[in-house]
C-alpha positions, 0 to 999 in steps of 0.5 A, a space after each residue: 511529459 516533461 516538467 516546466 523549466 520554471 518550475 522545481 519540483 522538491 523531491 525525497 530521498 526517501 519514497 513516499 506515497 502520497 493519495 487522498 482518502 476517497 482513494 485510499 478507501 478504494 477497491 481495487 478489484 483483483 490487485 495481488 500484494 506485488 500489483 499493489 506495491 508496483 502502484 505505490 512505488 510508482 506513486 512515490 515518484 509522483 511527488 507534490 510540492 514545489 521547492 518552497 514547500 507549496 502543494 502542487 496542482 494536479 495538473 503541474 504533476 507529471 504523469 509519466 513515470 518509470 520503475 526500474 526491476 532495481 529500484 523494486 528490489 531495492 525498496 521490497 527486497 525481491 530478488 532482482 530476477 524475479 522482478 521482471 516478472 512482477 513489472 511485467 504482470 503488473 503493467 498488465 493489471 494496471 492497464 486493465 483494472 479501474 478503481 471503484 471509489 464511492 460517491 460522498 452524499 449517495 450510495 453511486 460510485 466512480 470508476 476511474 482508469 489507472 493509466 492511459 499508457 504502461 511499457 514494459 521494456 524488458 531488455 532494460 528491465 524498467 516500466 513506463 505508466 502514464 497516470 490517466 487525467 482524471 485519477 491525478 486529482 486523488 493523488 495530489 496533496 491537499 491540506 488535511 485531505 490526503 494520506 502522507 507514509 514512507 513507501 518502506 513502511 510497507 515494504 515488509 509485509 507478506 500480505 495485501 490486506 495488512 498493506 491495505 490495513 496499514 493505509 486505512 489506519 494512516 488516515 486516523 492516525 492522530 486519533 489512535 482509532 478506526 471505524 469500518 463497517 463489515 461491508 466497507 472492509 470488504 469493499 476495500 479489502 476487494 474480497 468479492 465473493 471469497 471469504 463469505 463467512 464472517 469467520 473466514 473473512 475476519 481469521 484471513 484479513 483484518 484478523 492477520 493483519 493486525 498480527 503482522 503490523 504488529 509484528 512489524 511495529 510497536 503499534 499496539 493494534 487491537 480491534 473489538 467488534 460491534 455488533 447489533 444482536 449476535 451480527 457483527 456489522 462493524 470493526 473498531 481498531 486501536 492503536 498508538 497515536 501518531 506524534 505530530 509536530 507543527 513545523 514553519 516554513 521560514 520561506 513561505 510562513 507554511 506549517 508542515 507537519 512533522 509526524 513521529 511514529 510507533 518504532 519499528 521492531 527492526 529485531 523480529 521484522 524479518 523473522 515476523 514477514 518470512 512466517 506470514 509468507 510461509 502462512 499465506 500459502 494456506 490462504 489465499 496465494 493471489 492476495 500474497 506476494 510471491 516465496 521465492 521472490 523473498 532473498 533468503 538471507 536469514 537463519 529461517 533458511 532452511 525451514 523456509 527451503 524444506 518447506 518449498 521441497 515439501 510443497 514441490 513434492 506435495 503437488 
């Protein structure tokens, strides 16, 4: 689909993702890390506003886009060989997997397709999704409805379930808190019958999550559990709120917020995501990105090449 000659869409220089939170809240079925961020960083492409700053409507956004092996690699630092095999997989998941999304005043839901359309082109190494009409609505901006975060946010994390944590968290992030019932974690965590005991299911998802973020940033996530008897039926997470600065545009007269959040550790990031990938091998290898998809750039090199020999010889 091509764009309107008269109108120009304001793009970033930095990726962003945007969504509204119906979806963000949504199961995605059997999604690994690497399906989902392939979605995300198409996602990003999408943009949102024109270039007055005036939110777009979901049928002035182009559906169509591609993803390069290059672009992937350079936003997740995946070596550049192993993406063509991520791409590849995940054209075949996009195509397949619909999104369950809960109904707002019953207890029904939706399910809505992902794309229309997915190519992969493997001698030019790039994919082609087309977005399906009726998922474009859920990833339009609409004041005060949709979740706004810089894709590299996310591009250090070993583990779908701190990638989806992480999102859940953007949607509160002015308040510094979160509440999620078991069940709802369970949904959007797409765990389906892995995990049944609560032990299991706290220990592998919300449990390591919050370690990882905070690994990653100065956060300070924390989580208490509530229960009703010796049954914990809920989960409510702490963390440091987000600064927000109201921003006019002179153009427009539109207020734009400008958002200040927790510093990254850029000092133990690297350090922090390389463990988590060396512990997903004891979890759940479908929900964690690949090892050796990982450049191994750091001094836990050779830990790291001893203990892919060891798992070699294991099996």
């Amino acid at each position: 689909m091509k764009k309107s000659n008269s109108l120009k869409v304001l793009t970033s220089k930095t990726p962003k993702v945007y969504t509204l939170k119906k979806l963000n809240n949504a199961n995605f079925g059997n999604f690994t890390l690497n399906d989902h961020q392939v979605y995300l960083h198409i996602i990003s492409k999408i943009g949102g506003v024109d270039e007055y700053g005036k939110y777009l409507q979901p049928e002035q956004l182009e559906r169509e886009h591609k993803l390069t092996a290059k672009e992937f690699s350079e936003i997740f630092n995946v070596d550049l060989s192993t993406c063509y095999g991520i791409l590849k997989q995940a054209v075949d998941k996009l195509m397949k997997t619909d999104i369950k999304i809960e109904k707002p005043y019953d207890k029904g839901f939706w399910r809505i397709n992902i794309c229309s359309m997915a190519e992969y082109n493997k001698n030019n190494g790039f994919i082609t999704i087309k977005f399906t009409d009726d998922i474009m609505p859920y990833l339009s901006q609409t004041r005060r409805r949709f979740i706004l975060y810089n894709l590299k946010e996310i591009a250090n994390f070993g583990s779908l379930y701190t990638t989806r944590l992480y999102e859940l968290i953007q949607e509160f992030k002015e308040t510094g808190w979160m509440l999620k019932s078991i069940d709802q974690l369970r949904d959007t965590f797409a765990v389906g019958d892995k995990l049944k005991t609560y032990a299991d299911f706290k220990k592998y998802t919300f449990a390591h999550a919050c370690q990882e973020i905070n690994d990653n940033y100065n956060i300070g996530l924390r989580f208490e559990e509530i229960k009703e008897g010796r049954k914990v039926v809920a989960v409510k997470f702490f963390f440091k709120q987000t600064v927000v600065t109201k921003v006019i545009n002179p153009k427009t007269g539109q207020t734009t917020n400008i958002y200040k959040k927790p510093k990254t550790k850029t000092s133990i990031r690297k350090k922090a995501k390389q463990a988590s990938l060396s512990s997903s091998q004891n979890i759940l290898d479908s929900q964690f990105s690949f090892v050796e998809a990982k450049p191994i750039k750091n001094i836990f090199s050779s830990f790291l090449s001893k203990f892919t020999s060891f798992k070699k010889d294991d099996n």
